[in-house]
N, C-alpha and C positions, 0 to 999 in steps of 0.2 A: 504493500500500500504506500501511495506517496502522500502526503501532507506537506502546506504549507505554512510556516509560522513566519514572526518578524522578531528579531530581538530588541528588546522594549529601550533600546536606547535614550530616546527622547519620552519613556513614557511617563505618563504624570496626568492628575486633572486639574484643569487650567480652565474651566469654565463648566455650566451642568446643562446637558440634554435629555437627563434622565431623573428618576428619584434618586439614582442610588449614587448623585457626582454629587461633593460639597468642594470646591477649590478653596474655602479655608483649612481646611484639616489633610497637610500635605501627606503624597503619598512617602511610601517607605521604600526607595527607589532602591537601594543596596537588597534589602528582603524582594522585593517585585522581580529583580533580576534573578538570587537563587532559585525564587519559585516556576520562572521561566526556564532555567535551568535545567532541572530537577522534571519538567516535564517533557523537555526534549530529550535527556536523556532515556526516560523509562518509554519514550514511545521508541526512542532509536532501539533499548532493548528489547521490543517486541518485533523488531524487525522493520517497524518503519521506515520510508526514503524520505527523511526531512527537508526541504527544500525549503528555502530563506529568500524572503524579501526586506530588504535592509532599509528602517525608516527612514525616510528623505527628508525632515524636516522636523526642529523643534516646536514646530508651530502646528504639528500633525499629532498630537501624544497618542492618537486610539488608533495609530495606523496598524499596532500591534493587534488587533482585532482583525487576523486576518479573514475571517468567517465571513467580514463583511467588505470583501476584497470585489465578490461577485459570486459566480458558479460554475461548473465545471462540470459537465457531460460526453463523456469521449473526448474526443479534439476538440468541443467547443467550449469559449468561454464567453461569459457577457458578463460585465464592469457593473460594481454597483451605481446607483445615484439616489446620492444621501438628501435625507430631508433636511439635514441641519449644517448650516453656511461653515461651521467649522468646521467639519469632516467632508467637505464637498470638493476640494481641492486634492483629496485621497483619487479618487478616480483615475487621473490622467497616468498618475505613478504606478497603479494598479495594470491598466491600460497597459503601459508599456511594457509588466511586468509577462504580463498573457502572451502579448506579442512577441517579445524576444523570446519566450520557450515555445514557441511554435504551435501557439493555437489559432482557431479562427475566432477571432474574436468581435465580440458584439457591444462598441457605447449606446447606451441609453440616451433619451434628451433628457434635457436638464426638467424636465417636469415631468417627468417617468419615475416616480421615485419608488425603490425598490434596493435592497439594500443588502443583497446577495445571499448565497446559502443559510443566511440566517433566518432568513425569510421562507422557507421552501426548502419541503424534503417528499422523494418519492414514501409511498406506505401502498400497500394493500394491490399493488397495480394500475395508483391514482396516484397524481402529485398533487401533494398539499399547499396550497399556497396561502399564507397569510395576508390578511390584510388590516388595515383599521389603525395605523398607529405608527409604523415606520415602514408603508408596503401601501401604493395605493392598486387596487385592479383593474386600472387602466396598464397601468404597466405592463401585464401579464402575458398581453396578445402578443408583443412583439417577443416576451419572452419564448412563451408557448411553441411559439411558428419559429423560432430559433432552433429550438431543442428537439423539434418535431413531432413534440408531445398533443397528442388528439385530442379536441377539445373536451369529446364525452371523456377525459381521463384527467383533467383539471378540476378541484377539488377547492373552493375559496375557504379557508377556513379565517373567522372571524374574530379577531383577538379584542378584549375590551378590557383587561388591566395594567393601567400605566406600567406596574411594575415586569410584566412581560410584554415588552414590546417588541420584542422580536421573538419567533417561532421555536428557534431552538433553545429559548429559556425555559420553554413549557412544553416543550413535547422531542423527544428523540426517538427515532426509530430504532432498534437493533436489530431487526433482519424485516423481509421482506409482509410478517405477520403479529410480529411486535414491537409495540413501543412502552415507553415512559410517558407518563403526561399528567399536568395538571387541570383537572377538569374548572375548576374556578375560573382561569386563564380566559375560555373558550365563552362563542355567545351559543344558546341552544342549537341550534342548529348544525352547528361544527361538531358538538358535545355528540347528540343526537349521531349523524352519521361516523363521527370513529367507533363508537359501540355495536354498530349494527355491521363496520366493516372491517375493523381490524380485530382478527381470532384473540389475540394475546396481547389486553393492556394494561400495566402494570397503571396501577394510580400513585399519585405524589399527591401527598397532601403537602397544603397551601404554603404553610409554613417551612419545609422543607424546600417545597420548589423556588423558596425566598432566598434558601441555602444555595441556589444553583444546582440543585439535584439532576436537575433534566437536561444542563447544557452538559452533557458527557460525548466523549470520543471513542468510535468503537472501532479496536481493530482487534480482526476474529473473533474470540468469545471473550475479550477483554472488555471492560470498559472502564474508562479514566472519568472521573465524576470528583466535585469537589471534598477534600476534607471535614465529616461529619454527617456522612449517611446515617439513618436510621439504622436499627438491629432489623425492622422490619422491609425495608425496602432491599438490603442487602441481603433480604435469606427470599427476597420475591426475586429478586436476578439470577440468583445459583438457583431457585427452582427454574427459571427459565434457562438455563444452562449456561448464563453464564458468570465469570469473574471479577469482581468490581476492585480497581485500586483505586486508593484516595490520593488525592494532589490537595496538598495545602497553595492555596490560591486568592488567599484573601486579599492580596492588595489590590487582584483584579478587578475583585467584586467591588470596592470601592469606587471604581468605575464603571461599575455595571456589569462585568465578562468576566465568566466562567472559565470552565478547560476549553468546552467546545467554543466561545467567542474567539480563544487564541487560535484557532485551527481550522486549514480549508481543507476539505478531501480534492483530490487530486486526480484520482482514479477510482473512487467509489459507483459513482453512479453512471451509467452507460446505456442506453436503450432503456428508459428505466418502467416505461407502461407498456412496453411489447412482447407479444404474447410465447 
């Protein structure tokens, strides 16, 4: 599996787009870095191909969020574009990043806002896409017909708590019939069809998924999930077969991002609604 991260160089919050940014209460940049560390190593010993995109600017700190770099299906990529004027200059460096490793790559217009695999994950033989918050569904079309994903297999799911504002803080897929997910997260209807179509969903209550339980990184029957699982959510994963290790990653969260906000897949998703 290849993944991409960024080392958090320039990282830090210097301004809030979220609940969880205070730019008074500095981060702990010496700590934020072992923690980055510490996670590239234990994916590197799971066998991952880490690839690195190097922060281009002080004035960029959440570039290290690579999840919301864009997305990445076979050879394609498409660039996110951020709803918020300080991460919106992230794009072009992103952009170039796709391009020099040899994707075909897709910019968005600047009112396309959509804010890459953070936003969207295949499930069930449908892809999910959020919307409501950092993801609007106009976007979607040009993604959709990019990826060549058929529209009956496009899935709007409906996000309405600030504090998950992007998809994979409340919901992670781990194989192609299970996920994690916080049902609070979701408006009824979203709620409504994952129950009725995905075989295996592990539930996260509220509070946990405030932990960052559901932004996890899976590779094989691993998954990387942040420091302070439940006893119950961790004995729901070894029943669904698989292994969870903890990453302490709290200074991310003070930014808002998880394990998985620091992580794009690379090679995970490929043909991903075809039969």
């Amino acid at each position: 599996m290849k993944i991409l991260l960024s080392p958090p160089k320039y990282f830090d919050v210097m301004y809030s787009i979220n609940p969880w940014m205070n730019p008074d209460q500095p981060i702990g940049k010496k700590e934020a870095r072992e923690q980055w560390d510490y996670l590239k190593k234990r994916l590197e010993q799971e066998g991952v191909d880490v690839k690195l995109a190097e922060m281009p600017s002080p004035d960029l700190p959440d570039f290290v969020f690579t999840a919301n770099a864009g997305m990445v299906m076979g050879n394609r990529a498409i660039v996110s574009r951020f709803r918020d004027k300080e991460r919106q200059p992230e794009s072009e460096y992103f952009y170039k990043w796709f391009v020099e490793n040899g994707y075909e790559t897709l910019m968005l217009e600047d009112d396309e806002v959509w804010e890459g695999e953070a936003c969207m994950f295949p499930i069930a033989g449908h892809v999910l896409c959020s919307h409501g918050i950092r993801a609007d569904k106009k976007a979607y079309r040009k993604i959709t017909d990019f990826f060549r994903i058929p529209k009956e297999k496009v899935v709007y799911a409906g996000i309405i708590d600030p504090y998950f504002y992007h998809l994979d803080v409340c919901f992670c897929p781990l194989n192609e019939n299970t996920a994690m997910y916080c049902e609070m997260a979701f408006d009824g209807e979203t709620r409504a069809w994952l129950k009725q179509n995905v075989k295996n969903l592990i539930s996260v209550s509220y509070d946990e998924a405030l932990n960052f339980a559901c932004n996890a990184i899976i590779v094989n029957k691993t998954v990387f999930l942040n420091k302070g699982a439940s006893i119950e959510l961790i004995e729901a994963l070894h029943q669904a077969g698989y292994f969870p290790v903890e990453i302490p990653i709290h200074q991310f969260i003070r930014a808002g991002g998880g394990v998985k906000c620091l992580a794009l897949y690379l090679d995970r998703w490929d043909n991903p609604t075809s039969d």
